[in-house]
TITORFI-89769 format. One line per 8 residues: number of its first residue (from 1); for each residue x, y, z of N, C-alpha, C. Coordinates in steps of 0.05 Angstrom, whole numbers. Layout:
<rs>
NUM) X/Y/Z/X/Y/Z/X/Y/Z ~ ...
</rs>
This chain:
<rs>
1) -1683/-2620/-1160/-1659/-2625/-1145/-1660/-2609/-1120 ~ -1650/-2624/-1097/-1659/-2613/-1067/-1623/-2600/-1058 ~ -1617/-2574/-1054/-1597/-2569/-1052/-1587/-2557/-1025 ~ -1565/-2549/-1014/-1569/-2531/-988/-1532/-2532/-994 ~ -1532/-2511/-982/-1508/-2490/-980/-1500/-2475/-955 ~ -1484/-2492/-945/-1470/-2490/-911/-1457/-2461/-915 ~ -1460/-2437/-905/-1444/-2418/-910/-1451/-2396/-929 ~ -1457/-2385/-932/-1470/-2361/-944/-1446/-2332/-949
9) -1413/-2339/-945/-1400/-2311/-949/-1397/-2325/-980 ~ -1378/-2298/-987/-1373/-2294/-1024/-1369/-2324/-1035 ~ -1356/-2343/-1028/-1357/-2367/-1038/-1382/-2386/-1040 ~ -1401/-2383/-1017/-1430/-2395/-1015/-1442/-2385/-1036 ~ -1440/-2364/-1028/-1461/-2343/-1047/-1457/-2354/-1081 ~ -1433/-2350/-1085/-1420/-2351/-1116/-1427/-2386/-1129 ~ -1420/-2400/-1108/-1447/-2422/-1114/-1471/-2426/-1126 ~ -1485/-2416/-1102/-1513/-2398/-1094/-1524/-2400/-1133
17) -1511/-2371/-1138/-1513/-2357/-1165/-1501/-2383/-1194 ~ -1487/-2393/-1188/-1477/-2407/-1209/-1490/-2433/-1207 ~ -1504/-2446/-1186/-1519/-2467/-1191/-1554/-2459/-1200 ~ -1562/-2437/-1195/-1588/-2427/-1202/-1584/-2419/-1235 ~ -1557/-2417/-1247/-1551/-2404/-1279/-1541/-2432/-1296 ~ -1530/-2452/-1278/-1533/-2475/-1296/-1555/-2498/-1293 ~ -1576/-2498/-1272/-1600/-2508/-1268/-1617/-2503/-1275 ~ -1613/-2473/-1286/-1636/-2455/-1294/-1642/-2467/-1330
25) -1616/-2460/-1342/-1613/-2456/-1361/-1621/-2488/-1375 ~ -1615/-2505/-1364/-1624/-2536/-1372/-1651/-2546/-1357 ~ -1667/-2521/-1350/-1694/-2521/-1341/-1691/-2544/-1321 ~ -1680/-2553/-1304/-1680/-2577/-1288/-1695/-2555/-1258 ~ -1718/-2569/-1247/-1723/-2560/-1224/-1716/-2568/-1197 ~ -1705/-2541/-1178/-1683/-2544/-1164/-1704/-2526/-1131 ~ -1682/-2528/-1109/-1684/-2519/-1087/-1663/-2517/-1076 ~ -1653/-2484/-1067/-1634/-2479/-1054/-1639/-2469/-1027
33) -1634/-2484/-1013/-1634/-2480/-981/-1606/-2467/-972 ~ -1608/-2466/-948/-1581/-2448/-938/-1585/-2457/-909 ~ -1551/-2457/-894/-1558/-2464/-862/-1532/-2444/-862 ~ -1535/-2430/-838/-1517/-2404/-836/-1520/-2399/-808 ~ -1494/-2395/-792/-1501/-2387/-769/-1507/-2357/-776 ~ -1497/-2338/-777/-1485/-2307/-779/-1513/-2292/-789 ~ -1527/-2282/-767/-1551/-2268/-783/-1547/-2243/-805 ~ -1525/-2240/-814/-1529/-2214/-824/-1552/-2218/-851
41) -1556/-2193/-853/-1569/-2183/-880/-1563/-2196/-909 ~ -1579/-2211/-922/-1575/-2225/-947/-1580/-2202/-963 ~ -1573/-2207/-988/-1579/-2188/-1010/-1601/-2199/-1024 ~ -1623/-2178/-1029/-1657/-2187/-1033/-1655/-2198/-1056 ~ -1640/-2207/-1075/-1638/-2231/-1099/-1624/-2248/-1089 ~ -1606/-2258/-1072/-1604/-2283/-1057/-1627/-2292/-1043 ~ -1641/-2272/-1032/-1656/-2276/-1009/-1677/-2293/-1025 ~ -1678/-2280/-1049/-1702/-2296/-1065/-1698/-2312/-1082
49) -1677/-2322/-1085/-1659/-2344/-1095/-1666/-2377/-1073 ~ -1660/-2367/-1039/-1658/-2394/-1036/-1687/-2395/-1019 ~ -1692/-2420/-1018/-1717/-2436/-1002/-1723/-2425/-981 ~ -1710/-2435/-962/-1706/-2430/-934/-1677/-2423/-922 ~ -1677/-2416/-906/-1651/-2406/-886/-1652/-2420/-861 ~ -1640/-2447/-856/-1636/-2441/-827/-1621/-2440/-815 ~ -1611/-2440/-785/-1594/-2439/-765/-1577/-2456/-748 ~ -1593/-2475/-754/-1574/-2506/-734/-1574/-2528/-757
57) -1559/-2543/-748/-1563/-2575/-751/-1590/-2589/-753 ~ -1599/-2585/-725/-1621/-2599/-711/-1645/-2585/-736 ~ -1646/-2566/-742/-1670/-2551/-753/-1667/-2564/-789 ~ -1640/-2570/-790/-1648/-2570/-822/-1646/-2601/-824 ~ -1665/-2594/-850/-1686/-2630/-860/-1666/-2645/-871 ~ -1673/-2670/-872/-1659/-2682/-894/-1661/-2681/-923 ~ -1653/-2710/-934/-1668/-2717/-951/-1650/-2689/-990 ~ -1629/-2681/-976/-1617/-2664/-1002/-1596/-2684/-1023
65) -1606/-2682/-1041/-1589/-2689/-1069/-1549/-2681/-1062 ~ -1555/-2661/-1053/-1521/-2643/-1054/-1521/-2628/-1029 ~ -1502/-2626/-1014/-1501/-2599/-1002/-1470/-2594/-995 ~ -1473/-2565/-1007/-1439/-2546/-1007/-1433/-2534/-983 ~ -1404/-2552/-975/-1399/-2544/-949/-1379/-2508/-958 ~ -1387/-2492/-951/-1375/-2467/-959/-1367/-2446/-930 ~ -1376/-2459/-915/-1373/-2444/-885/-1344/-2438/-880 ~ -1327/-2431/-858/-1300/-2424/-856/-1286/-2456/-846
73) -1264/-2456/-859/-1250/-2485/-858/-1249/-2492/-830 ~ -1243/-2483/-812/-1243/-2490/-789/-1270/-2498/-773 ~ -1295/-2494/-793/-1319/-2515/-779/-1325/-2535/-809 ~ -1309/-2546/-820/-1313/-2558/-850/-1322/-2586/-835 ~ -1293/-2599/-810/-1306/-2626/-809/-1331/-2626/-792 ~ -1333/-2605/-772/-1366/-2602/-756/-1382/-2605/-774 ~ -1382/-2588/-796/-1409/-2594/-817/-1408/-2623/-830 ~ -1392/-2626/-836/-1389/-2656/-851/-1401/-2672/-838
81) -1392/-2679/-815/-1393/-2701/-790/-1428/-2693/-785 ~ -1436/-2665/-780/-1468/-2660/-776/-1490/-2676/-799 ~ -1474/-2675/-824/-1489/-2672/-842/-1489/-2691/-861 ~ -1483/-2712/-856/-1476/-2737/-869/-1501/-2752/-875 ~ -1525/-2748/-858/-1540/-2765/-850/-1569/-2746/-871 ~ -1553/-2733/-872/-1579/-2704/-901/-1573/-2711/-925 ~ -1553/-2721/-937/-1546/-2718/-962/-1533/-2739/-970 ~ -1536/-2751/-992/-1521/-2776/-998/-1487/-2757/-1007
89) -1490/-2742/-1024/-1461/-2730/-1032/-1469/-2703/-1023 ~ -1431/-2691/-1027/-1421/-2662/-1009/-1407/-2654/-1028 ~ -1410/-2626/-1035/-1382/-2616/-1045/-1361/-2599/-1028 ~ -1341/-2609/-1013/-1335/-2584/-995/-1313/-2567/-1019 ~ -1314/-2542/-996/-1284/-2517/-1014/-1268/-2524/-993 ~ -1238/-2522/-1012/-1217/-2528/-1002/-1213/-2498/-978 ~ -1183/-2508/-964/-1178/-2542/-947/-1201/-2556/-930 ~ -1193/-2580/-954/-1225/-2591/-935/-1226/-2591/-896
97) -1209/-2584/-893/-1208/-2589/-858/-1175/-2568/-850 ~ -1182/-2566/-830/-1152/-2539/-820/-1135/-2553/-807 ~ -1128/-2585/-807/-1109/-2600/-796/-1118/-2620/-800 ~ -1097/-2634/-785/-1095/-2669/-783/-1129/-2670/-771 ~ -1146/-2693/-783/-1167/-2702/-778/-1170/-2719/-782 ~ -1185/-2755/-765/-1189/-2765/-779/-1209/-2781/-789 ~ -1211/-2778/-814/-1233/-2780/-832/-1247/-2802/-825 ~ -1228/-2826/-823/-1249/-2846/-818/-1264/-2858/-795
105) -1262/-2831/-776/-1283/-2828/-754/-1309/-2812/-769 ~ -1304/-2807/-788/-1333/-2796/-800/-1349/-2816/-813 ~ -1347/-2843/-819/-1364/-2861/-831/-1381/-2853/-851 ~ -1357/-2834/-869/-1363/-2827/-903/-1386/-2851/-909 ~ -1408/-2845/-926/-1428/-2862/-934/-1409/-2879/-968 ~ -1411/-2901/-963/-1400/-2910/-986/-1412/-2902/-1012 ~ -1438/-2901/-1009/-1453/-2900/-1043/-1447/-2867/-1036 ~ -1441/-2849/-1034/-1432/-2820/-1032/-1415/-2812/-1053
113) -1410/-2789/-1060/-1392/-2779/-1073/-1386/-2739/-1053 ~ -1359/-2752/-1046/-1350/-2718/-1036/-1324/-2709/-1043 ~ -1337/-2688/-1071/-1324/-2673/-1074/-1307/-2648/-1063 ~ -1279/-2656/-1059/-1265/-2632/-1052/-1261/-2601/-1078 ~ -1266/-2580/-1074/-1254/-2563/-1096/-1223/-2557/-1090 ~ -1213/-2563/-1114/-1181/-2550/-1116/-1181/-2548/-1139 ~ -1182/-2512/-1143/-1166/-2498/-1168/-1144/-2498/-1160 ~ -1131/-2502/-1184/-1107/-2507/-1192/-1094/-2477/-1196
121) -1073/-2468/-1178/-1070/-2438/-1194/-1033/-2451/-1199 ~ -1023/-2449/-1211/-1000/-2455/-1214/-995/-2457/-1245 ~ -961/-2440/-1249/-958/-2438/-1278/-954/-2458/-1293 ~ -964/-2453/-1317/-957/-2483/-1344/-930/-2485/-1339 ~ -934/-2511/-1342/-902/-2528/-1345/-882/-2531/-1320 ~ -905/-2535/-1296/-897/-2541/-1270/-928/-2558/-1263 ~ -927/-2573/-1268/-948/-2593/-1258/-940/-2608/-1236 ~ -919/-2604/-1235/-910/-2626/-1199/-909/-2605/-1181
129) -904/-2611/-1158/-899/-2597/-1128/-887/-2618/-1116 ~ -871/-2602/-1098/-862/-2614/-1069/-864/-2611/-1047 ~ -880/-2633/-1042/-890/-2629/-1003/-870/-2612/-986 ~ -872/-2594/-979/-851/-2581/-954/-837/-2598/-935 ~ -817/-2606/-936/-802/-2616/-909/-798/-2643/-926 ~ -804/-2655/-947/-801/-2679/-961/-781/-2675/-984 ~ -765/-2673/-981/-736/-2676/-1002/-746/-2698/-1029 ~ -745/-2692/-1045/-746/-2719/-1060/-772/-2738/-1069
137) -791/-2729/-1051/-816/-2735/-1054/-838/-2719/-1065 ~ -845/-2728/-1095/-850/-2715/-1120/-875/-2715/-1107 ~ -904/-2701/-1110/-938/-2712/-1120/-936/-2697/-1138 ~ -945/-2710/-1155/-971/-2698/-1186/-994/-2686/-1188 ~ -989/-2659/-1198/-1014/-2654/-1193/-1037/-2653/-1220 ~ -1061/-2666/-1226/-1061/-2674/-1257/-1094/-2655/-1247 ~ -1093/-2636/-1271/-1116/-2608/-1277/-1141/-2628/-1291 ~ -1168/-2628/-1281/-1184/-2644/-1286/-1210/-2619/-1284
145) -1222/-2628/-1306/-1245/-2611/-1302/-1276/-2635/-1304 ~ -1298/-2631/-1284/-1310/-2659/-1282/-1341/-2642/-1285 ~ -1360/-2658/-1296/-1385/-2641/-1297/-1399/-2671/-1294 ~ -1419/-2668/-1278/-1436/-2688/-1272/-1464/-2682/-1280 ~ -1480/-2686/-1301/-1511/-2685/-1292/-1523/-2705/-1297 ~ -1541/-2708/-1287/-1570/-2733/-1277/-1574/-2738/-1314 ~ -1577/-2761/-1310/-1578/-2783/-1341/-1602/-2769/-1350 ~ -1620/-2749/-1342/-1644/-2738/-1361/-1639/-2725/-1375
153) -1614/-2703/-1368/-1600/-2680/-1381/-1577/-2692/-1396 ~ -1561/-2718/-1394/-1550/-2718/-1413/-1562/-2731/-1441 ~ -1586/-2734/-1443/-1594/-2743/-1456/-1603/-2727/-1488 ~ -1615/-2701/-1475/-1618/-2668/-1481/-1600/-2670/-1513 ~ -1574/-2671/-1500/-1547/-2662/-1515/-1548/-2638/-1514
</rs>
């Protein structure tokens, strides 16, 4: 599995670590790439965790299974919109975008799957919310937990 991970602070990273501990462990063979503007200093078990590192758009390959948009929300749709054309599916971290955007100037790939993350932090026995400024206008919010793997591994059991 061909992977890459937009963003490299505590949320990249925590990725990073938790896709190498459940890829690992179902022996599935993997590659973690990384594209990062911010040169700082990796920590020498990440460092040797992912593939390559690079720095632009232009420099990184195609051709990835997944890639986690984890960078700061306010470049979420830049990466998206860059990177559509690398990866059939995305997982971004929430908010997927820092305002009104719109999406369907990005020409989402239909056969795609992009996952937004939203944990849920909110107490039992309040499952609704109300939009701000909307009186009366309920959404639902329904707690879903989703695990996807490739038809080899579910086969395993």
């Amino acid at each position: 599995m061909k992977i890459c991970i937009v963003g490299l602070g505590s949320i990249g990273q925590r990725h990073a670590w938790n896709i190498n501990k459940v890829l690992s462990r179902h022996e599935m063979p993997f590659t973690i790439d990384a594209l990062r503007v911010q040169g700082r200093k990796l920590d020498n078990r990440l460092e040797d965790l992912l593939s390559t590192v690079y720095h632009s758009y232009e420099e990184l390959p195609g051709g990835y299974d997944v890639i986690f948009i984890t960078n700061p929300t306010a470049f979420h749709y830049e990466a998206v919109s860059n990177l559509l054309q690398k990866t059939q599916h995305m997982f971004i971290e929430k908010p997927v975008f820092d305002g009104y955007r719109d999406i369907g100037s990005l020409k989402l790939r239909t056969d795609g799957i992009y996952y937004v993350a939203c944990p849920l932090r909110h107490k039992k026995g309040s499952p609704a919310r109300q939009r701000p400024g909307r009186a009366g206008r309920t959404f639902l919010f329904c707690p879903c937990h989703i695990l996807v793997l490739p038809a080899r591994l579910e086969k395993r059991g």
